[in-house]
mmCIF file as Biopython writes it, N, C-alpha, C and O atoms, coordinates in Angstrom:
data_model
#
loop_
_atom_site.group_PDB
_atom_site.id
_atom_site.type_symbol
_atom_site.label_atom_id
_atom_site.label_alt_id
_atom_site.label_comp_id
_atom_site.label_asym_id
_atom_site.label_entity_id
_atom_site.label_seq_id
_atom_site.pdbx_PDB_ins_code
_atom_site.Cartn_x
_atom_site.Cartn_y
_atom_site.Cartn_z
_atom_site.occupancy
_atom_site.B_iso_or_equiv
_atom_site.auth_seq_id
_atom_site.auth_asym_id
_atom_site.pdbx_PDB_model_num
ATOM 1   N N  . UNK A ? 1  ? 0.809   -1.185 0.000  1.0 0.0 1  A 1 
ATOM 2   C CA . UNK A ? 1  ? 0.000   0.000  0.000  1.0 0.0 1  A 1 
ATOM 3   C C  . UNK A ? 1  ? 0.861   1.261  0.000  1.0 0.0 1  A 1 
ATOM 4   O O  . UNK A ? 1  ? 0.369   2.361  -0.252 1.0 0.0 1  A 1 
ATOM 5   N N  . UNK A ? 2  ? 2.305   1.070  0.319  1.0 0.0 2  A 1 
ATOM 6   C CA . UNK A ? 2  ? 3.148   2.494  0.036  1.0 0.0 2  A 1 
ATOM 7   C C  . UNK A ? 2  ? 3.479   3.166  -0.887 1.0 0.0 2  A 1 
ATOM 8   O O  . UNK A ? 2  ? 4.532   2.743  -1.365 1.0 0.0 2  A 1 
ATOM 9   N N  . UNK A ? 3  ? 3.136   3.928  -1.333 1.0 0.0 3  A 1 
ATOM 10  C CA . UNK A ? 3  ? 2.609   4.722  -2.411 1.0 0.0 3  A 1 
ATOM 11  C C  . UNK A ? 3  ? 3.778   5.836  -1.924 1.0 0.0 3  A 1 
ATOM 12  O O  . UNK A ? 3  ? 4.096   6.070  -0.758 1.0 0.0 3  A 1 
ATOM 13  N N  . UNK A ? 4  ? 4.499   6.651  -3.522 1.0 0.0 4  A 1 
ATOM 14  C CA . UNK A ? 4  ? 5.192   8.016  -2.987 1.0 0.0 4  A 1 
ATOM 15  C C  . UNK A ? 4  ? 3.707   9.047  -2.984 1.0 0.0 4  A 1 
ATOM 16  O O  . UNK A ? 4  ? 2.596   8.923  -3.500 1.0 0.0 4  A 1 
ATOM 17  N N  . UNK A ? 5  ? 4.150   9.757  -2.395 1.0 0.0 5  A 1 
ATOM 18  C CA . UNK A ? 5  ? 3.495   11.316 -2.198 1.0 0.0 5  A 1 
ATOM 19  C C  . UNK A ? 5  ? 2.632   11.429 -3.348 1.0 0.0 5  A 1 
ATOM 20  O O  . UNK A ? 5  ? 1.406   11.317 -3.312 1.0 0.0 5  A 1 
ATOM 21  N N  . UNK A ? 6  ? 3.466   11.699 -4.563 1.0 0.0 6  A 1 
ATOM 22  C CA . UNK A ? 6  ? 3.047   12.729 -5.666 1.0 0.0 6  A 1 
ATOM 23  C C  . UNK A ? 6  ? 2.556   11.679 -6.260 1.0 0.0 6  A 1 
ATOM 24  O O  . UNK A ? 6  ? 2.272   12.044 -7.401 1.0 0.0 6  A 1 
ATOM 25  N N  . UNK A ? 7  ? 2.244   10.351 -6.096 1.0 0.0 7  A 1 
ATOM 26  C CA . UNK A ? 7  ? 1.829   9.183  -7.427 1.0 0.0 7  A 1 
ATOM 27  C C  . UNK A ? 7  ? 0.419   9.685  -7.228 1.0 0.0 7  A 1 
ATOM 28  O O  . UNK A ? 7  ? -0.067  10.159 -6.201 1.0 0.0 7  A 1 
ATOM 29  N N  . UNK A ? 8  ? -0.247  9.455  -8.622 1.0 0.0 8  A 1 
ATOM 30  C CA . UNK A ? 8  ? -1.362  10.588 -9.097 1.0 0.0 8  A 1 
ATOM 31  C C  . UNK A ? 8  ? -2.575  8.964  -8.811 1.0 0.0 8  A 1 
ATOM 32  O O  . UNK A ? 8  ? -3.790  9.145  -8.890 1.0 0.0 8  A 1 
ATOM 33  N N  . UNK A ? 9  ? -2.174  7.938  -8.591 1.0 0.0 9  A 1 
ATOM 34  C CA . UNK A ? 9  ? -3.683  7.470  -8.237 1.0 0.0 9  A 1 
ATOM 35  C C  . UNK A ? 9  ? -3.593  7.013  -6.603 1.0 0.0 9  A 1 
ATOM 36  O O  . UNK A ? 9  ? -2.759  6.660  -5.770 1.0 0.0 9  A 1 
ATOM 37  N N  . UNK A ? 10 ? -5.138  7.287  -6.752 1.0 0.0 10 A 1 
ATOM 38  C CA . UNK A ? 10 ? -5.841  7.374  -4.895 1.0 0.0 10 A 1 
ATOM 39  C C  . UNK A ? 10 ? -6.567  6.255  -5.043 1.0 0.0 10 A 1 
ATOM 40  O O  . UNK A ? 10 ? -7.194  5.876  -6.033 1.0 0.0 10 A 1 
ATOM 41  N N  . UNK A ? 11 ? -6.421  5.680  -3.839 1.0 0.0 11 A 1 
ATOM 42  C CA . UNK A ? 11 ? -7.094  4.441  -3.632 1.0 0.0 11 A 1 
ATOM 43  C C  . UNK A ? 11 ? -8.248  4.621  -3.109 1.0 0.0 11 A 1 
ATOM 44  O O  . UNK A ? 11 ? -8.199  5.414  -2.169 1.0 0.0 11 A 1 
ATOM 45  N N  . UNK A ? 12 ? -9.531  4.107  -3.387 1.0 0.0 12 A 1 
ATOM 46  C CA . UNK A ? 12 ? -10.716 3.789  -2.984 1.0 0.0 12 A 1 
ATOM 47  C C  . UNK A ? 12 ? -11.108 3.362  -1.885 1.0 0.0 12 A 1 
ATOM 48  O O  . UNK A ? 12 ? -10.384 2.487  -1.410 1.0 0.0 12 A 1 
ATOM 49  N N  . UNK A ? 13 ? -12.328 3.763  -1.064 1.0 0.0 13 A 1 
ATOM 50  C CA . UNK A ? 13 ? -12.120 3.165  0.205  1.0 0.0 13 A 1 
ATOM 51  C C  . UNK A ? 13 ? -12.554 1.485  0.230  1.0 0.0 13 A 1 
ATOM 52  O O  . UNK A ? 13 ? -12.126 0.815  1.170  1.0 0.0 13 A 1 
ATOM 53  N N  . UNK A ? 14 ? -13.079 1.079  -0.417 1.0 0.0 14 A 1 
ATOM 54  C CA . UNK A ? 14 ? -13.178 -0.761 -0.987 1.0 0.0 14 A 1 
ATOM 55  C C  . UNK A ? 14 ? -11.714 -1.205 -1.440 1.0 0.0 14 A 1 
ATOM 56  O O  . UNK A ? 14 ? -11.363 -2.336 -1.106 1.0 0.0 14 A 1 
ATOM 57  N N  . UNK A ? 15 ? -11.038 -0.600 -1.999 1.0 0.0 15 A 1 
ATOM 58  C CA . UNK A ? 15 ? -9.603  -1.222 -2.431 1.0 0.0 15 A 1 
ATOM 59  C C  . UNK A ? 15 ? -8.810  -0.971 -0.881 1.0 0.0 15 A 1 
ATOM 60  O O  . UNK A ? 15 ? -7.723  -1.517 -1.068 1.0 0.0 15 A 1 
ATOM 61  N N  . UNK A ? 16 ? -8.805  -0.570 0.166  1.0 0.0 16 A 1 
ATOM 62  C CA . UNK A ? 16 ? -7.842  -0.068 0.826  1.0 0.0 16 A 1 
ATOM 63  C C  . UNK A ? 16 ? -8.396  -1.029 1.626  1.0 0.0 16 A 1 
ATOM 64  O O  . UNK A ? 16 ? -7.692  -1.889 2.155  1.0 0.0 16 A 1 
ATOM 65  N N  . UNK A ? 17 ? -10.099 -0.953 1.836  1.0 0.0 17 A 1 
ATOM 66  C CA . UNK A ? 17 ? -10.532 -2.456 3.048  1.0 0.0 17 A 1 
ATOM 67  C C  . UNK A ? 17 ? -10.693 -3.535 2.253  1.0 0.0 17 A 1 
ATOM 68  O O  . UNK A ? 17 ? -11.883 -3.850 2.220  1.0 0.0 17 A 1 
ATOM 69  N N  . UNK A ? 18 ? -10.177 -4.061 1.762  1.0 0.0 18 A 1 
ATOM 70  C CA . UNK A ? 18 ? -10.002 -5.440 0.846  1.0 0.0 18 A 1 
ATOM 71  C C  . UNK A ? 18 ? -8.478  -5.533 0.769  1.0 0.0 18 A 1 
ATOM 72  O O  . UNK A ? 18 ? -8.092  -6.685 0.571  1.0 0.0 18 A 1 
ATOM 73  N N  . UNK A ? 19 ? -7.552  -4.650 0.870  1.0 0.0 19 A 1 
ATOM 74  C CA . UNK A ? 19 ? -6.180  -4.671 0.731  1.0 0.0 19 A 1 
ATOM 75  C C  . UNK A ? 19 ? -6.152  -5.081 2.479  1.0 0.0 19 A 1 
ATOM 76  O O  . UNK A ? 19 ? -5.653  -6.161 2.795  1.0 0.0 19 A 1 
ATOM 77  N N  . UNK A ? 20 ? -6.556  -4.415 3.257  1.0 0.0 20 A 1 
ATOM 78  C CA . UNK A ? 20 ? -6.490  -4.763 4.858  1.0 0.0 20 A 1 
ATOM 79  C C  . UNK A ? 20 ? -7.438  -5.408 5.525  1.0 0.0 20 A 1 
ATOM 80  O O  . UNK A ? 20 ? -7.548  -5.507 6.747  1.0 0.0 20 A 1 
ATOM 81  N N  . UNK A ? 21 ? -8.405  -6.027 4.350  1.0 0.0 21 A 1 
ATOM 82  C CA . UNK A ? 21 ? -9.462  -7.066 4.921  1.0 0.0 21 A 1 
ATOM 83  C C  . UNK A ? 21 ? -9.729  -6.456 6.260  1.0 0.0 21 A 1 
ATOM 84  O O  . UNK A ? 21 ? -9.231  -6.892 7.298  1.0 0.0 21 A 1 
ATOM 85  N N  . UNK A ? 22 ? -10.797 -5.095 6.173  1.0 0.0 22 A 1 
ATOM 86  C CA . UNK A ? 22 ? -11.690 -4.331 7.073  1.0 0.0 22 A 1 
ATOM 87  C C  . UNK A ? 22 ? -12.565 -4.002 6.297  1.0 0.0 22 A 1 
ATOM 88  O O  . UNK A ? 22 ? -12.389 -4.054 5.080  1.0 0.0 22 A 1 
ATOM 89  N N  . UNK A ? 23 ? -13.546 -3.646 6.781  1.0 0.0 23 A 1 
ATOM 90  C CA . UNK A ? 23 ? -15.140 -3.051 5.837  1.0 0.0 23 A 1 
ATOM 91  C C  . UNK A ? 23 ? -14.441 -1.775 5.155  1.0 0.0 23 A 1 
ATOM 92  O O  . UNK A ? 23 ? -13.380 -1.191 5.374  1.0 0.0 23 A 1 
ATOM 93  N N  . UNK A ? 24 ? -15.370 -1.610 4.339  1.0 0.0 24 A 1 
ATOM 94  C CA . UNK A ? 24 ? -15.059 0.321  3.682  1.0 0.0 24 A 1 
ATOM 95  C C  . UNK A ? 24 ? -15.931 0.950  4.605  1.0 0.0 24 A 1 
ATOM 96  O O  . UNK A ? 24 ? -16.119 2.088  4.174  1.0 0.0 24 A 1 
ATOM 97  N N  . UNK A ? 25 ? -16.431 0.813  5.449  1.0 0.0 25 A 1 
ATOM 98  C CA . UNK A ? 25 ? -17.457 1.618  6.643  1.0 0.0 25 A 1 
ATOM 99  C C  . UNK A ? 25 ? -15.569 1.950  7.593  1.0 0.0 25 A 1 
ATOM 100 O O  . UNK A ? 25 ? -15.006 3.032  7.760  1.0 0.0 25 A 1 
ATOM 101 N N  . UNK A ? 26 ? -15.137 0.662  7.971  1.0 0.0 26 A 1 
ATOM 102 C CA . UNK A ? 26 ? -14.146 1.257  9.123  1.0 0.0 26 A 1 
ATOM 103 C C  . UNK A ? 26 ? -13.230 1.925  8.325  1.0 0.0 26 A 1 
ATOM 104 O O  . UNK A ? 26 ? -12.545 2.574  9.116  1.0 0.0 26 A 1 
ATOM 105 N N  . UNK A ? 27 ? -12.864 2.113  7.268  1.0 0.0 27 A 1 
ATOM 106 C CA . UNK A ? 27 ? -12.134 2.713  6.882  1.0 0.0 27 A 1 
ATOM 107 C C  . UNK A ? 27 ? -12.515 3.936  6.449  1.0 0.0 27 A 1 
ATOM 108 O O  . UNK A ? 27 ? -11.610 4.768  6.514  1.0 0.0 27 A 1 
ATOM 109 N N  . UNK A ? 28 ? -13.786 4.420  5.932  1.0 0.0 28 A 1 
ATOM 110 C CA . UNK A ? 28 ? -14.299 5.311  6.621  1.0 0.0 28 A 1 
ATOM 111 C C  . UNK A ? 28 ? -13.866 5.791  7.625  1.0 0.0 28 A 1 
ATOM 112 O O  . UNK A ? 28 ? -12.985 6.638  7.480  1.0 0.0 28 A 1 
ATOM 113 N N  . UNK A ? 29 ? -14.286 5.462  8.941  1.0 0.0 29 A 1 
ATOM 114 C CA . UNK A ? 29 ? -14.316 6.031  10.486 1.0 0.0 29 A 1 
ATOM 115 C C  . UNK A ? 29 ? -12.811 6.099  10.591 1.0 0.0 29 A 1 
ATOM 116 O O  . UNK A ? 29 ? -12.596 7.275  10.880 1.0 0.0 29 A 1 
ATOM 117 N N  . UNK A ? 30 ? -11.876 5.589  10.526 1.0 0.0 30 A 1 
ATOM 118 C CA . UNK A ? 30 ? -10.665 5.697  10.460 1.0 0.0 30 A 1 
ATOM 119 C C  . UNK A ? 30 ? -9.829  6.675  9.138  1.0 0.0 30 A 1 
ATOM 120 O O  . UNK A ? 30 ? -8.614  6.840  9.038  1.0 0.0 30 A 1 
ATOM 121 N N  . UNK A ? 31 ? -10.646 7.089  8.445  1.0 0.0 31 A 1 
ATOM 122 C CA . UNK A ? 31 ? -10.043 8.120  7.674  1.0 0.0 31 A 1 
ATOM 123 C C  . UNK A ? 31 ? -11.013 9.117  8.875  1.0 0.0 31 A 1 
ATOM 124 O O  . UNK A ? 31 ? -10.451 9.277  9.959  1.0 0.0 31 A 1 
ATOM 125 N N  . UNK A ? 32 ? -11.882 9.522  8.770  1.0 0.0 32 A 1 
ATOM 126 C CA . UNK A ? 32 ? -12.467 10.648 10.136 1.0 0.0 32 A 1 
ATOM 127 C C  . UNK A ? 32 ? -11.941 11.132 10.842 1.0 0.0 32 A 1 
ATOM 128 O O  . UNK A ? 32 ? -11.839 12.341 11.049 1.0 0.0 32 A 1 
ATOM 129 N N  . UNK A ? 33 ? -11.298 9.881  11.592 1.0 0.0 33 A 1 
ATOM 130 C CA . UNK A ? 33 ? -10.798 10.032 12.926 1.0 0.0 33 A 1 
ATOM 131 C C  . UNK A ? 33 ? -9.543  10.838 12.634 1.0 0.0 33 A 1 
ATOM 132 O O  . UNK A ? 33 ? -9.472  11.962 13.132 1.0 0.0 33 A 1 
ATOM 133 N N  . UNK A ? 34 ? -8.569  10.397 11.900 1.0 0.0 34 A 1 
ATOM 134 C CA . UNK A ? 34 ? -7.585  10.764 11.468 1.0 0.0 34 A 1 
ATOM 135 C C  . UNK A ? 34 ? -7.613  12.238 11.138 1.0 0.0 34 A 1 
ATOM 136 O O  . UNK A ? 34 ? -6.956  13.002 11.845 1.0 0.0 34 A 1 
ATOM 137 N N  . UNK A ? 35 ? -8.316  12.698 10.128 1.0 0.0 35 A 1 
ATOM 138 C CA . UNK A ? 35 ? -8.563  14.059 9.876  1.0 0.0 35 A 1 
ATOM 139 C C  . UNK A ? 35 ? -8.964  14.984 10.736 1.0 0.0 35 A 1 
ATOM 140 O O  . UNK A ? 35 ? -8.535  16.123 10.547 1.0 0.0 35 A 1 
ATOM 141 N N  . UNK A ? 36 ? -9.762  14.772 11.740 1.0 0.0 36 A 1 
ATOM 142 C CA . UNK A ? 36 ? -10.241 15.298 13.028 1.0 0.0 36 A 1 
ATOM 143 C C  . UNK A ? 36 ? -9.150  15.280 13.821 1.0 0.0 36 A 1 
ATOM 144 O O  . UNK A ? 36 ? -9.071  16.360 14.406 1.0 0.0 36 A 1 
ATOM 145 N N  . UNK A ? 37 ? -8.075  14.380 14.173 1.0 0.0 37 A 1 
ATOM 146 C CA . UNK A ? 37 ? -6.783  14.607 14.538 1.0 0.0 37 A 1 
ATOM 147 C C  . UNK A ? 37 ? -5.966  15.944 14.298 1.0 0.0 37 A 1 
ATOM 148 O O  . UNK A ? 37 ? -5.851  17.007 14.909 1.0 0.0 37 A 1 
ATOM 149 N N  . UNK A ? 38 ? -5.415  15.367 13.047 1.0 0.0 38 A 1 
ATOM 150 C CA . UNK A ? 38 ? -4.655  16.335 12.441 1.0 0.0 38 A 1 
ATOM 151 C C  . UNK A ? 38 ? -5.911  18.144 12.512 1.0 0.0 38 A 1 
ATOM 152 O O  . UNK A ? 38 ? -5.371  18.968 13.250 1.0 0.0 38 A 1 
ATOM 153 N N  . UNK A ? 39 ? -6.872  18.520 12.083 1.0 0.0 39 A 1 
ATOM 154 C CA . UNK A ? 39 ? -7.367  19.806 12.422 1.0 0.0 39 A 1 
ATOM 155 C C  . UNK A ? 39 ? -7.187  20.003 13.829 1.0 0.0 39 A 1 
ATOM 156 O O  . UNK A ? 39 ? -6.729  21.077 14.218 1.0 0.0 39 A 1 
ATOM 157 N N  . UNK A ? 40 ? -7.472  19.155 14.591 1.0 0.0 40 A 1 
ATOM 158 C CA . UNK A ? 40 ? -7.205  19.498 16.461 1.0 0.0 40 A 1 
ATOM 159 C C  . UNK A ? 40 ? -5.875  19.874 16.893 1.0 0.0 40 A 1 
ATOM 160 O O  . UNK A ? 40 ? -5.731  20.678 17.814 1.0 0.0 40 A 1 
ATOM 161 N N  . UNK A ? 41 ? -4.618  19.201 16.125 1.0 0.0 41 A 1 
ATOM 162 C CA . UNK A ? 41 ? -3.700  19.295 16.465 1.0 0.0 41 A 1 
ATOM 163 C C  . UNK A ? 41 ? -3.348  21.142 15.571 1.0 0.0 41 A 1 
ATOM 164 O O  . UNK A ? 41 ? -2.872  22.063 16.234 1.0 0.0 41 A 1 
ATOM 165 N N  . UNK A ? 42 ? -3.625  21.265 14.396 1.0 0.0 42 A 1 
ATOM 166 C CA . UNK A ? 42 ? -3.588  22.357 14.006 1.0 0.0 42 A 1 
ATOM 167 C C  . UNK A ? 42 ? -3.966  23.681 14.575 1.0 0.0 42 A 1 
ATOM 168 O O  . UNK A ? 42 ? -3.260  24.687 14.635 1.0 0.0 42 A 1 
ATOM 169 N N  . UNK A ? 43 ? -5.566  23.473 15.106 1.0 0.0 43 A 1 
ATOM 170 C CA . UNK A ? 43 ? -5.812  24.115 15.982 1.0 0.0 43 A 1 
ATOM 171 C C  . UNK A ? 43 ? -4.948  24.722 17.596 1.0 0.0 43 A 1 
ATOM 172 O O  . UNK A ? 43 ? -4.950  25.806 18.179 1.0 0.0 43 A 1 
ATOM 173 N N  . UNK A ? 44 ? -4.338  23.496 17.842 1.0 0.0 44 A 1 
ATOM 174 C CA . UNK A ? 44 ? -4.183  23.839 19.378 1.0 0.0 44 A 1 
ATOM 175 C C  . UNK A ? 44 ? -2.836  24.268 18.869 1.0 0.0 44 A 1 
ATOM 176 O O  . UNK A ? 44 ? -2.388  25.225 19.500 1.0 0.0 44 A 1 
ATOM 177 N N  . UNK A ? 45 ? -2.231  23.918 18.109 1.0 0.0 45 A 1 
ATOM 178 C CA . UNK A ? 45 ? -0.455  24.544 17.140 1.0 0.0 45 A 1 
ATOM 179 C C  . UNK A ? 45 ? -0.735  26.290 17.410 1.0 0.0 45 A 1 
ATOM 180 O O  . UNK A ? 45 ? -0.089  27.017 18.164 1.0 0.0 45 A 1 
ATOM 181 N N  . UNK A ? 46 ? -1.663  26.591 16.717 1.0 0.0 46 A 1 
ATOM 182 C CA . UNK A ? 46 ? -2.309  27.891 16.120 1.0 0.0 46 A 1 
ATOM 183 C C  . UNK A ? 46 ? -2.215  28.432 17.318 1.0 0.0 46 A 1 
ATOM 184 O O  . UNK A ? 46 ? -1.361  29.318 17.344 1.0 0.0 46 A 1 
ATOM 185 N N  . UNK A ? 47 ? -2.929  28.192 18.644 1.0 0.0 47 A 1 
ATOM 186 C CA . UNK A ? 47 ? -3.674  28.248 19.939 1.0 0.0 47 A 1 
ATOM 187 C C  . UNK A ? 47 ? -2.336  28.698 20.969 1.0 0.0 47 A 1 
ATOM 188 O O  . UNK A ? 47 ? -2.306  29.456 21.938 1.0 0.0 47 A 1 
ATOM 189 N N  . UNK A ? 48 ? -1.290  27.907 20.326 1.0 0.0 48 A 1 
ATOM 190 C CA . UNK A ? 48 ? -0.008  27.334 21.172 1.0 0.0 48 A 1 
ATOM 191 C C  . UNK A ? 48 ? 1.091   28.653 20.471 1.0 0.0 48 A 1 
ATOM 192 O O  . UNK A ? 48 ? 2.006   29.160 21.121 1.0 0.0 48 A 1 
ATOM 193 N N  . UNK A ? 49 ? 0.760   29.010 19.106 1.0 0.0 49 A 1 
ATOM 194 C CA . UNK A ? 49 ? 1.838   29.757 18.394 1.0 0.0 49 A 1 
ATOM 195 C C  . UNK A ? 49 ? 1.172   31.356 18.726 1.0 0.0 49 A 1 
ATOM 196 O O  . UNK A ? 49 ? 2.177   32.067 18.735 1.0 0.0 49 A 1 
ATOM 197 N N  . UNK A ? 50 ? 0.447   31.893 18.891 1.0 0.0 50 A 1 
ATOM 198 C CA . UNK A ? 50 ? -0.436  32.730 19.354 1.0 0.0 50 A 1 
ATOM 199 C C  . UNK A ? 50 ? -0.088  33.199 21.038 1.0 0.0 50 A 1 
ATOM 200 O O  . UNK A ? 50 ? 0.378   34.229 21.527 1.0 0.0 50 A 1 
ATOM 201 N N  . UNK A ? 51 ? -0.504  32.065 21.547 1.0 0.0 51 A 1 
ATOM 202 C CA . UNK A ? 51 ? -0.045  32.289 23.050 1.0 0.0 51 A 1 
ATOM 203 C C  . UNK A ? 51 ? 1.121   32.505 22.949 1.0 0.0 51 A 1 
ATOM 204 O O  . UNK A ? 51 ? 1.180   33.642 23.417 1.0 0.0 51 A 1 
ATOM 205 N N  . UNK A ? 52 ? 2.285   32.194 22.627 1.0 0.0 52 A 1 
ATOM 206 C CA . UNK A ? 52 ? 3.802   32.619 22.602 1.0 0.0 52 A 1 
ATOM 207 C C  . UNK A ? 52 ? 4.131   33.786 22.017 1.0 0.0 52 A 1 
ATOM 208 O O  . UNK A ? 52 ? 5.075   34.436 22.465 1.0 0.0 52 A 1 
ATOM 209 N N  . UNK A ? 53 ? 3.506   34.161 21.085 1.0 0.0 53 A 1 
ATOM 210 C CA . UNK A ? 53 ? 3.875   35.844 20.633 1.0 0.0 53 A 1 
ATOM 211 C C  . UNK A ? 53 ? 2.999   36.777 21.240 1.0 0.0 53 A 1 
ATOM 212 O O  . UNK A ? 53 ? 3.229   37.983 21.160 1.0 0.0 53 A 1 
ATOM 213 N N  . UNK A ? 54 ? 1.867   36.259 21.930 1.0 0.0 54 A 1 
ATOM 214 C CA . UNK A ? 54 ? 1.162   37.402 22.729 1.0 0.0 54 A 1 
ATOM 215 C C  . UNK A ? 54 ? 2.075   37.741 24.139 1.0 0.0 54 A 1 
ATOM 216 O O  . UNK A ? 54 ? 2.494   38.799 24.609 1.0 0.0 54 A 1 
ATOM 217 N N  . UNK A ? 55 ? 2.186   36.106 24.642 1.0 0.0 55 A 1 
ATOM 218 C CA . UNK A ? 55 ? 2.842   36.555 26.171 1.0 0.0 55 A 1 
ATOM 219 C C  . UNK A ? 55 ? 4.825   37.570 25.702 1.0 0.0 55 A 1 
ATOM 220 O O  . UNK A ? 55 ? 5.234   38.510 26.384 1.0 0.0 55 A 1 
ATOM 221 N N  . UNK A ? 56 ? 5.408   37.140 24.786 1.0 0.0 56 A 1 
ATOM 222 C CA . UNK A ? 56 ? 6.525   37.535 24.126 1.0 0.0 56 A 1 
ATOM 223 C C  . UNK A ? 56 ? 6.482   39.341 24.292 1.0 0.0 56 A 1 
ATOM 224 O O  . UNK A ? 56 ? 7.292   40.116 24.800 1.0 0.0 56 A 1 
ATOM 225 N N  . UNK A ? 57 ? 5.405   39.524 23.742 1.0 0.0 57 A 1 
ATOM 226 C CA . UNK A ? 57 ? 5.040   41.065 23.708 1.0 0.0 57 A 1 
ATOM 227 C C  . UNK A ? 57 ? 4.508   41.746 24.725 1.0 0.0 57 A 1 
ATOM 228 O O  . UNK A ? 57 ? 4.725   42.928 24.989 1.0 0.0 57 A 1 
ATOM 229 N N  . UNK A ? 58 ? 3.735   40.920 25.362 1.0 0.0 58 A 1 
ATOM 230 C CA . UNK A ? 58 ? 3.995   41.735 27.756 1.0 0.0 58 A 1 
ATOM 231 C C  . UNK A ? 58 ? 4.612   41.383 28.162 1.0 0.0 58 A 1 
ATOM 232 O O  . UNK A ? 58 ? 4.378   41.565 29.357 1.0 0.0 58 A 1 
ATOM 233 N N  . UNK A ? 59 ? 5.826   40.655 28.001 1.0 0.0 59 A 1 
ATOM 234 C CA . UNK A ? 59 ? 6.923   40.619 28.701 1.0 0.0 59 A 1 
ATOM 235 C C  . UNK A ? 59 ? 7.781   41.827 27.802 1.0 0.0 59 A 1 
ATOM 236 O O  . UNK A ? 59 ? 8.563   42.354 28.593 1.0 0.0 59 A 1 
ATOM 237 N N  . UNK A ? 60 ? 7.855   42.178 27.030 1.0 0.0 60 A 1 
ATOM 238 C CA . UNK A ? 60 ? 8.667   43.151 26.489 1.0 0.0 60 A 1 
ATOM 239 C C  . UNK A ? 60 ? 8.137   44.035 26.926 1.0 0.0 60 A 1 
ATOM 240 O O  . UNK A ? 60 ? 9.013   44.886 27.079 1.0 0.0 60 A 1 
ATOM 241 N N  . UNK A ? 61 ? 7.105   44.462 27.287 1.0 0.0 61 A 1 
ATOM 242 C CA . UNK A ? 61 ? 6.285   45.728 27.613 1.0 0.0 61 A 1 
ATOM 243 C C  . UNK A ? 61 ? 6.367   45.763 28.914 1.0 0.0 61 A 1 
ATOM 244 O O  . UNK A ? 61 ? 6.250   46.920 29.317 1.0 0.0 61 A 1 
ATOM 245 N N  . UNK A ? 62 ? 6.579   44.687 30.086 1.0 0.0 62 A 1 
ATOM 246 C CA . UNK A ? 62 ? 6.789   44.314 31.260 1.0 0.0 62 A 1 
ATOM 247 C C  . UNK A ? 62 ? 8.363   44.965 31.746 1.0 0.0 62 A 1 
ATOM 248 O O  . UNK A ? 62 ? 8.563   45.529 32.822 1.0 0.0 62 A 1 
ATOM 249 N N  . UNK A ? 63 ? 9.090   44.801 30.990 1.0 0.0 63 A 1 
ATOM 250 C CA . UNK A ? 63 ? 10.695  45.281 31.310 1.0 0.0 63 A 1 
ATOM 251 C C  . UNK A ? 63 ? 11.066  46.131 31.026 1.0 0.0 63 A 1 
ATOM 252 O O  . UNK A ? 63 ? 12.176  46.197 30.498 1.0 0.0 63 A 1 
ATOM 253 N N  . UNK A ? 64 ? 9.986   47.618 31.338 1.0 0.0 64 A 1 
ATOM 254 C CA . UNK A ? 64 ? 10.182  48.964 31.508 1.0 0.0 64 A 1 
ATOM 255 C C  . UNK A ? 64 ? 11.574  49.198 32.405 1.0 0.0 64 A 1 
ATOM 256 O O  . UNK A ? 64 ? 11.627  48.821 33.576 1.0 0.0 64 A 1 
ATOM 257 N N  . UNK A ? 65 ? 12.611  49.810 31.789 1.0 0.0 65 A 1 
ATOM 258 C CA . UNK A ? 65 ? 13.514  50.032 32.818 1.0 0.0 65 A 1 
ATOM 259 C C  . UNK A ? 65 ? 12.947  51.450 33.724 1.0 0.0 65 A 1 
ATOM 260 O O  . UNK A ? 65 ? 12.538  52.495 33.218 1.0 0.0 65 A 1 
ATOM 261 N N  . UNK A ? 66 ? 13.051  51.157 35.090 1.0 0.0 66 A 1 
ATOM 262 C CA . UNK A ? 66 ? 13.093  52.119 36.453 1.0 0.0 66 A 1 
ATOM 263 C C  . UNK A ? 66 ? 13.815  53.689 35.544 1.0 0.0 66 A 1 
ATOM 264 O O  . UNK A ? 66 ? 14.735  53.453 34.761 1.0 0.0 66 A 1 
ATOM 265 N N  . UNK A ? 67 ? 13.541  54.585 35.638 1.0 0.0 67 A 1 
ATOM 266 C CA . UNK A ? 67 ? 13.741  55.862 35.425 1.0 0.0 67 A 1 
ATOM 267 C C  . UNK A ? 67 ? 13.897  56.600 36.822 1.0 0.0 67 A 1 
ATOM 268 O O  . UNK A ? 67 ? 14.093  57.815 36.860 1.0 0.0 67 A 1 
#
């Protein structure tokens, strides 16, 4: 089933559960799941890259030198 990247044919979800003898329903739910992964993880990246340049910028604003 290892396929490079850029090879231009996509497998079907009946060819992929007949290649791994599982239904095309679980392979379904397991392509889902997967994709719902990866956006969550994107999300909380986003969530995570955000929080670091906000707090970055009150701490710079925080280290007023004493006059």
């Amino acid at each position: 089933m290892a396929r490079p990247i850029d090879y231009p044919y996509h497998m079907t979800h009946q060819e992929i559960a007949d290649q791994l003898g599982i239904s095309r329903v679980r392979v379904r739910q397991l392509e889902a799941s997967g994709i719902k992964k990866l956006h969550d993880r994107l999300i909380l990246r986003q969530y995570y890259l955000d929080h670091i340049s906000s707090s970055s910028e009150s701490r710079n604003q925080d280290h007023i030198p004493y006059v």
